[in-house]
C-alpha positions in Angstrom: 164.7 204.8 201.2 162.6 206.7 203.3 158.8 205.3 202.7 155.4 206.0 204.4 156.4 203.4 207.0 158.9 205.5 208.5 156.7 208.4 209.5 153.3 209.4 211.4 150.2 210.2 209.3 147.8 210.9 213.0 146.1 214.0 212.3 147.9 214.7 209.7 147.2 215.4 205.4 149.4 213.4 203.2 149.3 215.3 199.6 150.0 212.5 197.3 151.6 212.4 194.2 150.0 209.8 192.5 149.9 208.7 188.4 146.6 207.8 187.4 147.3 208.9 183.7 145.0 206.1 183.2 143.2 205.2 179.3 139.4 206.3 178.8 137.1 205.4 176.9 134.9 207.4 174.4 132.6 207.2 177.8 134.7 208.3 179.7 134.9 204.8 181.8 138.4 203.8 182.8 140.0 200.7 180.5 142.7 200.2 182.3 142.8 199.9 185.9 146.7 199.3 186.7 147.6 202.2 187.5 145.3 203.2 190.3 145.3 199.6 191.8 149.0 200.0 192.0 148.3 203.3 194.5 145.7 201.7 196.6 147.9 200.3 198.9 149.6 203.3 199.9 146.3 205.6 199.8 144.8 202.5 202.6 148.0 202.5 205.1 147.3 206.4 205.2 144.1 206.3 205.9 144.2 203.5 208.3 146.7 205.0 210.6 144.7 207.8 211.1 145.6 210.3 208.0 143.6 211.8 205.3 144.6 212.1 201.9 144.8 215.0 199.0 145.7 213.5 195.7 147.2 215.4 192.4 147.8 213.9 188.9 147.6 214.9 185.5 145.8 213.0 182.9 146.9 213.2 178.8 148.3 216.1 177.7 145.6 218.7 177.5 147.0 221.7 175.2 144.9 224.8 176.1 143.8 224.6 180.0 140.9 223.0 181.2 139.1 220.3 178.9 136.3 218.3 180.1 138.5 214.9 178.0 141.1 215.0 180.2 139.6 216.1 183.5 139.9 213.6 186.6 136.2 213.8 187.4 136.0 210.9 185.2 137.8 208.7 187.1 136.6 209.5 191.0 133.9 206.8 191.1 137.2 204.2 189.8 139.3 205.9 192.8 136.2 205.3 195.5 135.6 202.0 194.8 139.1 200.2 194.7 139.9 202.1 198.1 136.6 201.5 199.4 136.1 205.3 200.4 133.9 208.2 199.1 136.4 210.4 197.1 135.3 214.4 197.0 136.5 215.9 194.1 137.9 219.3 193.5 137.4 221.0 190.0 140.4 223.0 190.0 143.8 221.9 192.2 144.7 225.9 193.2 141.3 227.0 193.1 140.0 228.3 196.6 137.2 226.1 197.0 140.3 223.2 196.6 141.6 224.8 199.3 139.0 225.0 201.5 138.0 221.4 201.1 142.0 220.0 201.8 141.6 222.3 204.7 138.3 220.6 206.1 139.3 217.2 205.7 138.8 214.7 208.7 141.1 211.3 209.0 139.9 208.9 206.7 139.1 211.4 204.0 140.0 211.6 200.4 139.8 214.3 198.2 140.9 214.4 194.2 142.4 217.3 192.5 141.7 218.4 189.2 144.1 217.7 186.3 147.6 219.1 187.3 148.5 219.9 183.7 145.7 222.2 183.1 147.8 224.6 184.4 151.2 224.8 182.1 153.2 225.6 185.4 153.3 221.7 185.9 155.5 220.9 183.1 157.2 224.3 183.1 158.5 223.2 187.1 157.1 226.5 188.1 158.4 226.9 192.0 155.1 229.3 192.8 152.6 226.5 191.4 154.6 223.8 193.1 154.0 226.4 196.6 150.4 226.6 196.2 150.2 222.8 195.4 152.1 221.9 198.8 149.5 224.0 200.9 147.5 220.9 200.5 148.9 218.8 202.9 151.2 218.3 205.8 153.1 215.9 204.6 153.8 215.3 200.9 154.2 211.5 199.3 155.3 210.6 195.7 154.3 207.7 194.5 154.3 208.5 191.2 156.5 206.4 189.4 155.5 207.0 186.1 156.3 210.6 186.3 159.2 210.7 188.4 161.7 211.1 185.3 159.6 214.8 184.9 161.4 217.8 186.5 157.6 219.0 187.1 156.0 221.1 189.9 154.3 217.9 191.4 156.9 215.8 190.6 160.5 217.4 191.7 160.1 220.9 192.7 157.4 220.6 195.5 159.2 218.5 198.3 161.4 222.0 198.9 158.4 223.5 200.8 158.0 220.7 203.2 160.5 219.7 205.4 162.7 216.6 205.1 161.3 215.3 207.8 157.4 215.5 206.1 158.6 214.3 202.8 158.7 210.6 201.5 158.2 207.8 199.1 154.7 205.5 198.7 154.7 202.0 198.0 154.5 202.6 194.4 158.0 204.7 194.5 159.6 202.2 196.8 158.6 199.0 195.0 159.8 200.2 191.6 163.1 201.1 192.3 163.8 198.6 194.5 162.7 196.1 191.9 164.8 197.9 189.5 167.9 198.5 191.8 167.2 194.3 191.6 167.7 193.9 187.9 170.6 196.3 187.5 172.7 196.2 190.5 172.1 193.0 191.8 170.8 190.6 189.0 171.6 187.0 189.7 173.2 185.7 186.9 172.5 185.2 183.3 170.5 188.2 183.3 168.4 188.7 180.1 167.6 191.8 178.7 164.7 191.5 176.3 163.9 195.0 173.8 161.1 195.5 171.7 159.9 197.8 169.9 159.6 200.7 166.7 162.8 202.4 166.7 166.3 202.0 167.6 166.7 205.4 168.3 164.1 205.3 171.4 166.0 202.2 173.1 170.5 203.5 172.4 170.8 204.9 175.6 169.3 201.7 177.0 170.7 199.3 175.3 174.4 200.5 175.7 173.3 201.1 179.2 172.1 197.3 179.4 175.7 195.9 177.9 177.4 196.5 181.2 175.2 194.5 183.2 173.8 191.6 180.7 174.2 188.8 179.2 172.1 188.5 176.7 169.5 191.1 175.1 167.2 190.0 173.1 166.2 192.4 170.2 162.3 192.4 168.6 159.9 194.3 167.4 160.3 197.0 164.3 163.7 198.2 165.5 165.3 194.5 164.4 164.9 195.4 161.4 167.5 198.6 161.4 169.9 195.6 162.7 169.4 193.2 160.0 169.5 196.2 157.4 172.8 197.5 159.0 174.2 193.4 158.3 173.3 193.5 154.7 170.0 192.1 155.0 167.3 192.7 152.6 164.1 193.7 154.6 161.8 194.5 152.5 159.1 196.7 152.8 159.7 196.6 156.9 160.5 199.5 159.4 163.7 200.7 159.3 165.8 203.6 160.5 168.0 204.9 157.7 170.0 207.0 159.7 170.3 204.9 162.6 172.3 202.3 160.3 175.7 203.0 161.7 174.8 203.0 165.3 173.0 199.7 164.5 176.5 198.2 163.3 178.5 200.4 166.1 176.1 198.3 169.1 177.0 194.8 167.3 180.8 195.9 167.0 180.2 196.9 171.3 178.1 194.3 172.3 181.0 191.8 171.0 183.8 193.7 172.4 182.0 193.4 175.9 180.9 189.8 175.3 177.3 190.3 176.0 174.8 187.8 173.5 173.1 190.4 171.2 170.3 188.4 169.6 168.8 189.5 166.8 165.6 187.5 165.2 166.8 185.3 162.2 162.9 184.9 161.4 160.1 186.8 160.5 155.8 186.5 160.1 155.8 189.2 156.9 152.5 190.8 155.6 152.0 192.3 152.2 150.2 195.7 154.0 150.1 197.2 157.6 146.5 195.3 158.5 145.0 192.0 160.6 144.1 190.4 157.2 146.8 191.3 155.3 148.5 188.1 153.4 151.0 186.7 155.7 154.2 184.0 155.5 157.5 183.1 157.5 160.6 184.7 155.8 164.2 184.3 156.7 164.6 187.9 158.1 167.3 188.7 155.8 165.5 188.1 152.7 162.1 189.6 153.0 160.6 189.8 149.5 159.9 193.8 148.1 156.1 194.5 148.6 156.3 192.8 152.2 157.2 194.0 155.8 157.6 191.9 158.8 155.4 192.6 161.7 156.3 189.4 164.6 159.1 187.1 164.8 158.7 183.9 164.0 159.0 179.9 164.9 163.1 180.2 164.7 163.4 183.4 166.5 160.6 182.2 169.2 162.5 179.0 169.7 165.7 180.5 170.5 164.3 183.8 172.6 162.5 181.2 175.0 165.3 179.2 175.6 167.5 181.4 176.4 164.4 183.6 178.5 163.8 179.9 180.5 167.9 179.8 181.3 167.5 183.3 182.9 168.0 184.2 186.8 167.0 187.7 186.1 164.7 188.9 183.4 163.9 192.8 182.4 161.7 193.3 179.2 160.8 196.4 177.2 158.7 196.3 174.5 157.0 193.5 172.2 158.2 191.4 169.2 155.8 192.3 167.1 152.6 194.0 166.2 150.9 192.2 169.3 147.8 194.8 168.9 146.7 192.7 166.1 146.2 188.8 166.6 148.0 188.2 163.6 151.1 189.2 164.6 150.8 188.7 168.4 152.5 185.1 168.7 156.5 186.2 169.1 155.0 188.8 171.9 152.8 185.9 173.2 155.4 183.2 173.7 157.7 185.8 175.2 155.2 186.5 177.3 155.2 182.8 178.5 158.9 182.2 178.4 159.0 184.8 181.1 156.6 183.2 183.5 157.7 180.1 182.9 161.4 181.4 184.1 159.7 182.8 186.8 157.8 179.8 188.4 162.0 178.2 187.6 163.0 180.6 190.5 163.9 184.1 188.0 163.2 187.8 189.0 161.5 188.9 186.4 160.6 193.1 186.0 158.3 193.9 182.9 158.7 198.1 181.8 156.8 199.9 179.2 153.5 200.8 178.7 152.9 197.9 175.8 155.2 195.2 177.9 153.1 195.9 180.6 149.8 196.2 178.0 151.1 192.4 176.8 151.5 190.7 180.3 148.0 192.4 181.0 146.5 191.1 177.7 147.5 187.2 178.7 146.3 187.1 182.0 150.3 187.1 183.3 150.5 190.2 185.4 150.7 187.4 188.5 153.4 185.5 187.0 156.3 187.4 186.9 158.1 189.4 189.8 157.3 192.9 189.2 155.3 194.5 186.5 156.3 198.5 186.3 153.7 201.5 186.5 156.3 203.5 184.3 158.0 203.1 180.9 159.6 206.1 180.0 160.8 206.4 184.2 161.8 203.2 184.1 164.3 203.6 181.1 165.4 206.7 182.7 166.1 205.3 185.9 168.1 202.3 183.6 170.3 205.0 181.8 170.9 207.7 184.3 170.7 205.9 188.0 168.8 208.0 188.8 165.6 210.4 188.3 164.2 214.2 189.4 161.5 212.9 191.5 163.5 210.5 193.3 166.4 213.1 194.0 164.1 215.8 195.5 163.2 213.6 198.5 166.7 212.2 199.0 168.4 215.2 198.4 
């Protein structure tokens, strides 16, 4: 994989592809830091062997053009201070004052575009967009992890007017699917595949994609309980996909033909409404009451998931056990949380994907614990079930 290591930034602008599709609040302050801390190492090697930088990203998903809630000025005093350089900021990334300042930038210098996705070209792939975008630099770096599964202007169609020569991967690109190519092609055995989440329906593609290559996956979160309804449980009031009942009962049939451990919690904390003080109790899973819904795992399900987590070589986990948002239903994600740094410090490569897997390990202070925590969810599963992604292919085409 050909990385910012393997070429010469002297002289030279490197327009970077960066994702710092990062949370604001009403204030516009930046809650959530990850994302941009995660691109500060390739941002410093640039600038420290005599480059300048251009950055592009989008942030949200503005509808209608330019909107003062998603523009990136709110985030360029964030940017300057973890990179410890001034950041000039342009209001509009194809405008010509944009251009002029790429133009006049000296080594060392930074400059932020404005909001790639005011401009619907982005997301449309539009090749004259993705032109204008690539006359602001010499040499054009994705490290955009998070984005990389988007056939987007930025993202997939740019690198064609550079040559191969001036196009490559940041640290960001590089360590992700590296870290992935880890977990899925050369996971140390018993690997453990942990899923969480709402729906079934999001996670198939992953979970059939995971049966080749694990040993065990661990199901939590809402979409357990299409599992247990598919069994003949009685769930309650809890989430459950209807439609999804005979694919539920088709992955148990595959995951025993392949012999792959499909766990699926045998307990449940249940709540009589959707809230943090809701009346709550432990219920065997297949027997919650009517009137009630499960929102964690419980004491059973935690025993058994951690066990198996702390007998682990490799580890991948998307998506929590529960409503971990609230603290009454935060322990199953909690303990998870643990049991995978606790496998980690026992010698396990452990790669945590998903925006709330990633929201969790932040949450309890375990970011430094485990192996590798991802910049991208969707990218990541993408990666998982095709081998592949858009913005990966485009540089090593």
């Amino acid at each position: 994989m050909k990385t910012i290591d393997n070429l010469s930034f002297q002289n030279k602008r490197a327009l970077i592809r960066v994702d710092f599709n990062v949370p604001l609040n009403d204030a516009f302050e930046v809650t959530d830091e990850t994302r941009i801390v995660a691109a500060v190492a390739t941002i410093k090697q640039i600038l420290n062997t005599g480059g300048s930088v251009v950055l592009m990203s989008h942030l949200g998903r503005p509808k209608e053009g330019p909107t003062n809630k998603y523009s990136l000025k709110h985030i360029v005093s964030t940017v300057s201070k973890l990179i410890g350089v001034p950041v000039d900021f342009a209001d509009d990334c194809i405008g010509a004052t944009a251009f002029e300042k790429s133009a006049n930038l000296k080594p060392g210098q930074v400059l932020l575009l404005e909001n790639l996705r005011f401009y619907k070209e982005e997301e449309k792939g539009d090749v004259a967009f993705a032109e204008k975008l690539s006359k602001h630099g010499d040499i054009y770096v994705n490290d955009a992890f998070g984005t990389a599964h988007r056939a987007h202007a930025s993202t997939a169609v740019i690198a064609q007017f550079f040559k191969p020569e001036s196009t490559c991967f940041g640290y960001v690109m590089a360590n992700e699917v590296a870290s992935i190519d880890k977990v899925i092609n050369g996971s140390q055995k018993p690997f453990t595949a942990i899923v969480g989440g709402a729906k079934v329906s999001d996670k198939i593609l992953i979970i059939e994609q995971l049966m080749n290559k694990a040993d065990n996956i661990l199901i939590g979160g809402g979409m357990a309980f299409t599992f247990v309804k598919a069994m003949g449980g009685s769930i309650g009031g809890s989430l459950c996909e209807d439609d999804k009942l005979e694919l539920a009962k088709e992955l148990l049939e595959k995951a025993k033909t392949k012999g792959v451990k499909l766990y699926i919690p045998t307990d449940a904390i249940i709540a009589d409404k959707f809230a943090n003080d809701a009346n709550t109790k432990e219920s065997n899973i297949n027997s919650i009451p009517d009137g009630w819904m499960g929102l964690d795992i419980s004491t059973g399900s935690i025993t058994v998931f951690s066990e198996v987590i702390k007998n682990s070589k490799t580890i991948l986990w998307n998506g929590p056990m529960g409503v971990f948002e609230m603290s009454s239903f935060e322990n199953g994600t909690k303990q998870v949380a643990l049991a995978i740094a606790e496998a980690t410090k026992l010698g396990a490569f452990s790669l945590i994907g998903g925006g709330d897997s990633v929201a969790a390990i932040n949450k309890y202070n375990l970011a430094s614990q485990v192996s590798y925590v991802s910049t991208g969810g969707g990218a990541l599963l993408e990666y998982i079930e095709q081998g592949s992604l858009p913005g990966v292919r485009a540089i090593e085409a």
